[in-house]
N, C-alpha and C positions, 0 to 999 in steps of 0.2 A: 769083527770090525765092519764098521756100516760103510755102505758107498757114500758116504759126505766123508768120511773120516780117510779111506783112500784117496779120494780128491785132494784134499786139502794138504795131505804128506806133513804135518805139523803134530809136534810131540809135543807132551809140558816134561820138564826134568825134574824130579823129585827126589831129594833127599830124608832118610828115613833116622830118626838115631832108634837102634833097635837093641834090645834085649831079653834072652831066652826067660830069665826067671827073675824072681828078686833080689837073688844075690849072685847072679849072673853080670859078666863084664859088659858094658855096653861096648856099642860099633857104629859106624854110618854105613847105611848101604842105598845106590844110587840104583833110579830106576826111572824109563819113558815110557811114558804112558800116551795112546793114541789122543789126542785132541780133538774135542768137538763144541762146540758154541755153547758158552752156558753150563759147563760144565764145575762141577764145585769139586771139593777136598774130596770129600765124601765118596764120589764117585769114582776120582781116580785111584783111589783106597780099594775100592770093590774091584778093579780092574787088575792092581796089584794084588789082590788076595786068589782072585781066577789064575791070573797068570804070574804066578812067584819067580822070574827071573830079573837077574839084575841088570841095570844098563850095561853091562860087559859080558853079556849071557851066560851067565851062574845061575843055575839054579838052586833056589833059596826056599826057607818057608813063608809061608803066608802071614802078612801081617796081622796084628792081634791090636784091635781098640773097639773102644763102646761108642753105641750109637742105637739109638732105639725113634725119633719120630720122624727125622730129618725134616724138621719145620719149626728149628728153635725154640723149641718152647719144652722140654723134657733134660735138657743141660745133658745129656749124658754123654755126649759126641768132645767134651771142651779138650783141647790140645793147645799147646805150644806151636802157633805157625809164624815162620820167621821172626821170631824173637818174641812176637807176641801173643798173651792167653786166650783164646778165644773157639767161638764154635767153629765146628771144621763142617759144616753141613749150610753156612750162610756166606763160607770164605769162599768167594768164585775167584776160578783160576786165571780168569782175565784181569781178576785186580791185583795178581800177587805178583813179587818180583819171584823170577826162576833161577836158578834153581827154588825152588819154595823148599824149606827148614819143616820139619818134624817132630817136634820132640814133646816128649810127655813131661806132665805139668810135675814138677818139684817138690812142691809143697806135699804133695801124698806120697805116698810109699807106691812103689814100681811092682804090678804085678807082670805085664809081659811087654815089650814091646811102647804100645804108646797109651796102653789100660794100664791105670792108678786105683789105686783102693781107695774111695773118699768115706771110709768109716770115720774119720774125725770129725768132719763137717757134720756128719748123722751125729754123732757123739753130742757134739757140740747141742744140735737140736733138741736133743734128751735132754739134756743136762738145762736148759732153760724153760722148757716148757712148750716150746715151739707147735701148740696145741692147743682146742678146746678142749676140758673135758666134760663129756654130758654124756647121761645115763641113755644111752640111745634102746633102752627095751623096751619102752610105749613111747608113746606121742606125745611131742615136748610142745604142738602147736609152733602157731609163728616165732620167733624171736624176736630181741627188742630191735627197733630199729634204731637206724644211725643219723644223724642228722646230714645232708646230703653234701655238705663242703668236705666234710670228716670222711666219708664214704671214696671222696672223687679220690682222697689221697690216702687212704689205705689201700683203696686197688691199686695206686703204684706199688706201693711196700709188698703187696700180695703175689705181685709179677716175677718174683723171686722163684728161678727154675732147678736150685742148690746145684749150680753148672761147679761151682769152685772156682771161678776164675777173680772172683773179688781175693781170695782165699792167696792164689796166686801173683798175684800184683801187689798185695801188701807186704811191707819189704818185716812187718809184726808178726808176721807169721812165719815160722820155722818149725826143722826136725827137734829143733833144741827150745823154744818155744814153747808155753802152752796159751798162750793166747787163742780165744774161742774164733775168732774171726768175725770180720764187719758182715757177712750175711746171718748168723745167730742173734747178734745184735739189733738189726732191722728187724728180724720177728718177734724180736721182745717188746718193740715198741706197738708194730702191728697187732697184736695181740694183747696188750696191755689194753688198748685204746678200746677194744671192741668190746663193746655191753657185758656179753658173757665172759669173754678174757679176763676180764679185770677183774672178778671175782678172786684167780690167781696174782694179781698182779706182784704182791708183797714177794713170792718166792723167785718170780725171774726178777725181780730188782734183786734179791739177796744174792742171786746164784751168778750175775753181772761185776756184782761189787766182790765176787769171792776173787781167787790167786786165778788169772788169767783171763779176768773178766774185761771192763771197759778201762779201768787204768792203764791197762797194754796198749790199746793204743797208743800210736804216735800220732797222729792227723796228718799222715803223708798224703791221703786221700788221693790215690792210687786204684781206692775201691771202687769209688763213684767213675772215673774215668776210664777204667777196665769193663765196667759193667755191660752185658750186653743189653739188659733190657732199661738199660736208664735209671736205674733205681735212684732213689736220693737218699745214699746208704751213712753220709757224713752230716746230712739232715737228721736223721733219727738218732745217730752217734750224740751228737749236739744235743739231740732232747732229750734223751735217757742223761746225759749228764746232770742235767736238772736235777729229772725224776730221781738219779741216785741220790743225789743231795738234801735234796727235800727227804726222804726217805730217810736218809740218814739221821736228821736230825730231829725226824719225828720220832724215831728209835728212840734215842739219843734223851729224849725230854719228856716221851712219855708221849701217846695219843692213844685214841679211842678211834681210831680209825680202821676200820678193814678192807672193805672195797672200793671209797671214796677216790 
């Protein structure tokens, strides 16, 4: 404990909803953690993980979550804090109300504590294409470029950190579900759009239009509002709607079209 951290005699309260394995019962266990200026989630998590005792002095285990850049931009930190999805490495404890809530995100299956499996999400990526593919064993030279309006808005679409939490805020997404989720759908479109993407584009429209594809949504648009980095994830929803459509009826009537 630092001498600002003695001076100050100020605790944050945190509550934790914790769980040994995946088909282990969950619990709440309370825990204060010393106070210091500027201090985020994050932190008093590694503080709790040094010192596993609980607010009523139990000793407990240490807690269990992911967290890999702690600068927002890697999604792997996302949790449920007081009520809402978001990064726990950008939520500073001077903004939260306290007790501050804990809990791992829903939507994914529960490996320990407040670490979720986000294999689905991955899944999802597969399964559209959420890639270039180019033969990278010699030199492809430059690529084609973009026209520079198209550019400024696919680096939004590209900002995409698969945190989950669009995943989690959409009320379409479920254990009973198979809807792909609004961040798969934002990379069909970013990738569609791009020179070399669209070479593929026929297969992620087919694999969109499949059982779980874009029809699943509902437009509660929950995604866009959840989002941490801004995406405009009900924007590209909207346009791949087109894109199916058109698509469809090019099927439908016959073209000569491939990467048009």
């Amino acid at each position: 404990m630092t001498t600002q951290q003695v001076e100050t005699g100020k605790t944050v309260k945190i509550r934790i909803l914790r769980q040994d394995n995946a088909n282990g019962a969950s619990r709440w266990e309370d825990f204060e953690v010393p106070y210091r200026p500027g201090m985020n989630v994050i932190s008093a998590l590694m503080y709790i993980r040094e010192h596993p005792v609980t607010a009523d002095g139990k000793e407990t285990t240490p807690v269990t979550w992911d967290m890999n850049c702690l600068e927002e931009v890697c999604g792997a930190c996302s949790m449920v804090i007081n009520g809402r999805p978001r990064q726990s490495c950008s939520a500073l404890v001077d903004q939260l109300e306290q007790p501050i809530r804990l809990e791992p995100m829903k939507t994914f299956p529960i490996v320990r504590d407040l670490q979720v499996d986000r294999s689905r999400m991955f899944n999802a990526l597969k399964k559209v294409k959420a890639w270039i593919p180019i033969d990278g064993s010699y030199g492809l030279g430059e690529g084609p470029r973009m026209p520079e309006r198209k550019r400024q808005w696919a680096y939004e679409l590209s900002k995409c950190m698969t945190c989950g939490v669009c995943f989690e805020a959409c009320p379409n997404v479920s254990e009973k579900a198979s809807f792909i989720g609004p961040a798969p759908l934002s990379q069909v479109r970013l990738f569609n759009t791009h020179p070399t993407g669209a070479m593929n584009k026929d297969e992620r429209l087919d694999a969109i239009m499949d059982e779980g594809g874009l029809a699943n949504c509902g437009n509660s648009q929950n995604c866009v509002a959840a989002c941490p980095k801004g995406i405009p994830l009900t924007t590209s929803i909207a346009s791949l709607n087109r894109a199916t459509t058109v698509h469809m009826f090019r099927k439908f009537f016959g073209s000569d079209h491939m990467v048009d």
